[in-house]
C-alpha positions as CSV (number, residue, x, y, z in Angstrom):
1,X,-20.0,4.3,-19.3
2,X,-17.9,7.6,-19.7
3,X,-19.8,8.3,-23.5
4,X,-22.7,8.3,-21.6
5,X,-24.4,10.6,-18.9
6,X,-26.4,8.8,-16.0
7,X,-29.9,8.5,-16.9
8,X,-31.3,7.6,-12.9
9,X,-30.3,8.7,-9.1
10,X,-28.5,6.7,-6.9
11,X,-30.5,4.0,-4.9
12,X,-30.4,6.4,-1.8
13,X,-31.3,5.0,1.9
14,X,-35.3,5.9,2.1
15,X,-34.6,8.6,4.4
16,X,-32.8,10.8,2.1
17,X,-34.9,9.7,-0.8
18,X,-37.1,12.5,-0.9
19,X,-34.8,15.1,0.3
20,X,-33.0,16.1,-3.0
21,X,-29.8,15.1,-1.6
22,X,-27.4,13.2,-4.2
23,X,-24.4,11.6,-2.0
24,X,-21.5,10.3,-4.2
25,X,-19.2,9.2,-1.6
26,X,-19.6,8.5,2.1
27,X,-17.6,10.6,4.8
28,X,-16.5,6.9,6.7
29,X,-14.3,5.2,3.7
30,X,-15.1,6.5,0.8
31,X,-17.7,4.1,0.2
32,X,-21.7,5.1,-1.4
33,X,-24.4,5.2,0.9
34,X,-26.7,3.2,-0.9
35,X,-30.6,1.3,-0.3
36,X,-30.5,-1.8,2.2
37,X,-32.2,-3.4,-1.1
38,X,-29.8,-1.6,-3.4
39,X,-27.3,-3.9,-1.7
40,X,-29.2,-7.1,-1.3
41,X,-29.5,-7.0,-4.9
42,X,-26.1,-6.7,-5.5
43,X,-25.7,-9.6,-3.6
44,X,-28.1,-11.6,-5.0
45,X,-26.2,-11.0,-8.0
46,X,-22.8,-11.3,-6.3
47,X,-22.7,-14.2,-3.5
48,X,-19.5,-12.4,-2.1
49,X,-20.7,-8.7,-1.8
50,X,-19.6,-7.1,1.1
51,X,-21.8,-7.5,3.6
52,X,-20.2,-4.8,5.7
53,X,-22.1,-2.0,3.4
54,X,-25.2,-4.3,3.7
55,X,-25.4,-4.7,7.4
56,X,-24.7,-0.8,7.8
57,X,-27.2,0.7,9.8
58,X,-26.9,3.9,7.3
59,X,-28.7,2.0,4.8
60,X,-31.5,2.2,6.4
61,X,-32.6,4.8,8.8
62,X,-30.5,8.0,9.7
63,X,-29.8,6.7,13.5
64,X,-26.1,5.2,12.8
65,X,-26.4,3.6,16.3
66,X,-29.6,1.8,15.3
67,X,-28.9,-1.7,14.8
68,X,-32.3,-3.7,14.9
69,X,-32.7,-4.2,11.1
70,X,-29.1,-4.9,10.6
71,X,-29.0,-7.5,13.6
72,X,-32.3,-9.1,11.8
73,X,-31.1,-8.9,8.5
74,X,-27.9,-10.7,9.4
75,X,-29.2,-13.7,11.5
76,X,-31.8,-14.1,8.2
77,X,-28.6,-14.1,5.8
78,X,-26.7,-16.5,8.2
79,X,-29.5,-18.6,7.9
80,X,-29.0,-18.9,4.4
81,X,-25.5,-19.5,4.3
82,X,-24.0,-16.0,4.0
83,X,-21.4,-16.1,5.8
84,X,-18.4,-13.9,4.6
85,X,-18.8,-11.7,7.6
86,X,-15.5,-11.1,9.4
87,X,-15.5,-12.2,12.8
88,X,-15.0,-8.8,13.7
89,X,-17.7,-7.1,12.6
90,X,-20.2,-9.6,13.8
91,X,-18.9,-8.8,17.2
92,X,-19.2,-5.2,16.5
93,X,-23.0,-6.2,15.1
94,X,-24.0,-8.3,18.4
95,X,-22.4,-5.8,20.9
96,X,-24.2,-3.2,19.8
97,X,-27.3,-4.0,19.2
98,X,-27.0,-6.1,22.5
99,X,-26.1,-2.4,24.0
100,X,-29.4,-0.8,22.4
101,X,-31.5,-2.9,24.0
102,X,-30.4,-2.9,26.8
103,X,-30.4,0.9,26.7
104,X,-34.0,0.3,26.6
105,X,-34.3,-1.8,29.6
106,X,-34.6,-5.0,27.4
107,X,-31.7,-6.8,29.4
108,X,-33.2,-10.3,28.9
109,X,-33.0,-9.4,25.1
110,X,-29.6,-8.1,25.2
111,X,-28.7,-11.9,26.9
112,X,-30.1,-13.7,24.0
113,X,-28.7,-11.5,21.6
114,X,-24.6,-12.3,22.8
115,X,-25.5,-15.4,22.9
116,X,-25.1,-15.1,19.2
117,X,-21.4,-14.1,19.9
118,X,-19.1,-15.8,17.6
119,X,-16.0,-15.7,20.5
120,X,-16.9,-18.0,23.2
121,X,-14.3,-16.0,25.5
């Protein structure tokens, strides 16, 4: 509240955890950079969080381009019926995690990942 002065840190991503840093804001939107399970408890709580911030590699490691937990994490959520993600940005999700591996010369991964592609086309 605004009588009172925060009492804990922000849920920070475990790689800035032990570095001291306190981030308010994020540079990309003006959003927090917040804990993977900082927002899965928020959406526990909330059934219509935005999974956006959820599903952001950031929350997790320091590699934006990293997408393997956020991939995982997505097809698990899916699975149980959350499913408020914008067409758009599970594109954005498959495509580039898709990309990664086959960056690492996991093609036949890569294959079976788009075929998770929302857009037939």
């Amino acid at each position: 509240t605004s009588e009172c002065e925060k009492y804990a840190c922000c849920p920070l991503p475990p790689y800035l955890e032990d570095s001291g840093c306190v981030i308010e804001e994020d540079d990309n939107g003006g959003r927090p950079l917040r804990d993977v399970c900082f927002h899965l408890l928020k959406l526990y709580s909330d059934r219509s969080y935005e999974l956006d911030q959820l599903l952001d590699p950031r929350s997790v490691t320091s590699d934006p381009l990293d997408f393997r937990l956020s991939w995982h994490l997505w097809e698990v959520l899916r699975a149980l019926n959350y499913c408020h993600l914008s067409q758009q940005s599970w594109g954005v999700l498959n495509t580039s995690y898709a990309a990664q591996l086959e960056s690492q010369g996991l093609w036949e991964w890569a294959v079976f990942v788009m075929l998770h592609e929302p857009d037939a086309q």
